[in-house]
N, C-alpha and C positions, 0 to 999 in steps of 0.2 A: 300305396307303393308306386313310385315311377316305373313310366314302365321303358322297357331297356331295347336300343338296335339289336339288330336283328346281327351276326356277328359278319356273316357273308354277306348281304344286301348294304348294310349301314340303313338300313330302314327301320322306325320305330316300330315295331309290334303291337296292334291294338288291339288285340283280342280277336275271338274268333265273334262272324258277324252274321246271322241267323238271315239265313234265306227266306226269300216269301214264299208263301203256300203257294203250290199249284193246285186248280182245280180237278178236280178227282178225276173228270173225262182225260182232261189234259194230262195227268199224271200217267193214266194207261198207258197213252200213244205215245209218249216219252220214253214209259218203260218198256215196251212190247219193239219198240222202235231199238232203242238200246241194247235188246238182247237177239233182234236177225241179225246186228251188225256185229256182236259178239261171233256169235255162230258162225259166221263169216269169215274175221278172222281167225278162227281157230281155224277151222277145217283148211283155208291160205296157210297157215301155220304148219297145219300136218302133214302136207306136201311137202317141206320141206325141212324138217325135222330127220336129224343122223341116223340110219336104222340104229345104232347102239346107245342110242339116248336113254332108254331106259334102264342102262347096266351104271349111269353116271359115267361113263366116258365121255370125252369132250369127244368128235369127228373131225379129226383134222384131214380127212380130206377135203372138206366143205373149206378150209384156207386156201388160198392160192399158191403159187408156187414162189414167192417172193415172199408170202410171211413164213414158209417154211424152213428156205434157206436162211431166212435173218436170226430163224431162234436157233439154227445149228451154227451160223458165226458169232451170235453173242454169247451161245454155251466153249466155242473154241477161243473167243478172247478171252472170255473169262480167267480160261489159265495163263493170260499174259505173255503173250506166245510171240506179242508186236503188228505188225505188218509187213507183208510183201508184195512184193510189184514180181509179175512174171511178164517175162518179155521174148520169152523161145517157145519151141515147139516142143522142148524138150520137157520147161517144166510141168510138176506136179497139179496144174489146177486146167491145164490145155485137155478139153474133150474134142472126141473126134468119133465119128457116123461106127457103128460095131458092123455093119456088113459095107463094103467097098463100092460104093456110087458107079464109079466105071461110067464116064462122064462121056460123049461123045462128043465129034469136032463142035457140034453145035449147041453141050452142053445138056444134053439129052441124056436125065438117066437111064442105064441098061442093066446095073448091075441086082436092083430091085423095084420092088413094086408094093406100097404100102397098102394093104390088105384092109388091116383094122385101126380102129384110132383107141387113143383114151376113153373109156366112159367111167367116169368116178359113183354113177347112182343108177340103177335098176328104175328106168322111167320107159312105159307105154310098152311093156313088151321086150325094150332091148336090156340085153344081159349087162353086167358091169364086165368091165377089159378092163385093168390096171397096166396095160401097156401098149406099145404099139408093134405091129405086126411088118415085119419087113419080107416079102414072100420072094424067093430066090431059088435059084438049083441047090438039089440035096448034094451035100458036100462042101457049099460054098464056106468059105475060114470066114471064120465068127471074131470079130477083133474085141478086147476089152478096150470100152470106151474112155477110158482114163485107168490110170495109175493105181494099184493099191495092192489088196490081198485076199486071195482066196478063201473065202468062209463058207465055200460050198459048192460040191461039183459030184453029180451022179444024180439016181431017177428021186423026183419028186411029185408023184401023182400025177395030177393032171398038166402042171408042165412038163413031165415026161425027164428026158437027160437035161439038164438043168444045171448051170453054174452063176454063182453070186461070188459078187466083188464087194471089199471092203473099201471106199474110196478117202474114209475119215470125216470127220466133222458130222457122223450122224448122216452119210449118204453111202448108197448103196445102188448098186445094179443088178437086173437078173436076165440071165439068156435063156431061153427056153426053147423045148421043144429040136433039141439037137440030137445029131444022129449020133455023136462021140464027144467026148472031152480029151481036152490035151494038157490040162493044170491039175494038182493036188491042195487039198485043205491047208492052208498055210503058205501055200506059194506065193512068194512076190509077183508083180506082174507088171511090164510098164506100159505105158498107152498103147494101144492098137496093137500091141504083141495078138497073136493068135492065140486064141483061148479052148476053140471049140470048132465041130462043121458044123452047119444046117443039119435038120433033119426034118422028121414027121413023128416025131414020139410024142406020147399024153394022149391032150386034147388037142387034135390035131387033125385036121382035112387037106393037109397040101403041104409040102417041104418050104418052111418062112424060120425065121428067127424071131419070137416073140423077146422083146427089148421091153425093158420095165426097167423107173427109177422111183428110190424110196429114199426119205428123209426122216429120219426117225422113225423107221418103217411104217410109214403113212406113203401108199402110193401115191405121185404123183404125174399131172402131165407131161410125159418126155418131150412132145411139141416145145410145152415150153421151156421147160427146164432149159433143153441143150438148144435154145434159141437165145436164151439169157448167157449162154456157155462159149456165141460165137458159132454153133453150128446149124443149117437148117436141113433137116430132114427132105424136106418136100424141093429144095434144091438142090442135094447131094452137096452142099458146099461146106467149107469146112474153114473158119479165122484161127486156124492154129499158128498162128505167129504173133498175135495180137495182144494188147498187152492188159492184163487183167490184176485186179490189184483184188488180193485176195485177206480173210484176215490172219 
């Protein structure tokens, strides 16, 4: 029988070709060698492994924040919705910092002070944060940081008074730890409207607004999230007039 390429190589296939014996010493330390290095990479492996690996869920926090946004714009073209170019402050895809920088002549922020950061994985002792921590005077107005709808606003355990926004395309924000709300479930809201004060409710040691973003309700880094959005946190600055081409 000829024997036939290979369909992906274009290479002819000649069978399979029987390897030489190893000598028995040599075979040990081949294989004893073979299996520390096994061991090795498992246990590399187990460090990082999603803790909900074992239920078959995928961990999409372990994605970044750019393959999360990409599968919430190709689930929103999907429906053929086009393209748009935003070019004001006004539109729907402009974010902006949820507590007030309060910038001084020398560009010094005064109006907070960032407490905690993101931690996506319980490593060495530190706890997971799904958000960042903006620590300011109780009472200080809590702005929504984009456009959308109330899908939630009153006590949730350990963040305490707590409001969530619906921003669309599979993203989401949450305020926590407020002393009051000022929106209802279903309420429209537009950017930087006031939403909510400060407070010290939950889990909570000191009057901050705990700031979380989700995308598919997979928490993500707000650093970078609203650094890709035109905003930076750790500058108090805000490109709300820039122009972003949304899908």
């Amino acid at each position: 029988m000829p024997k036939q390429p290979d369909s992906q190589s274009g290479r002819v296939y000649r069978g399979r070709r029987r390897l030489p014996k190893l000598p028995s010493r040599r075979y040990a330390v081949v294989v004893t060698t073979a299996i520390i290095a096994a061991s090795i990479v498992a246990l590399g492996a187990a460090a990082l492994l999603p803790d909900n690996l074992g239920n078959g869920h995928r961990d999409n926090t372990m994605l970044s924040v750019s393959d999360l946004y990409d599968q919430a714009d190709q689930a929103n073209r999907s429906e053929d919705r086009g393209q748009s170019i935003i070019v004001n402050g006004d539109a729907p895809d402009v974010w902006r910092l949820p507590v007030d920088p309060k910038l001084d002549a020398s560009g010094k922020i005064t109006g907070y002070v960032i407490t905690s950061r993101f931690v996506a994985r319980s490593l060495f002792g530190r706890a997971r944060h799904f958000g960042i921590d903006f620590a300011c005077q109780w009472g200080t107005p809590v702005h929504a940081a984009q456009g959308g709808v109330v899908t939630f606003a009153g006590a949730s355990g350990g963040y305490g008074y707590m409001v969530e926004i619906d921003h669309g395309n599979g993203i989401r924000t949450r305020y926590g730890h407020l002393s009051s709300w000022k929106v209802t479930v279903g309420q429209k809201v537009d950017t930087w409207q006031v939403i909510a004060l400060s407070g010290n409710t939950g889990d909570s040691t000191g009057p901050h607004v705990h700031y979380e973003v989700r995308i598919n309700n997979n928490p993500i880094d707000p650093d970078e999230f609203m650094l890709e959005h035109g905003v930076d946190i750790d500058k108090g600055t805000e490109e709300a007039n820039g122009a972003i081409v949304v899908g």
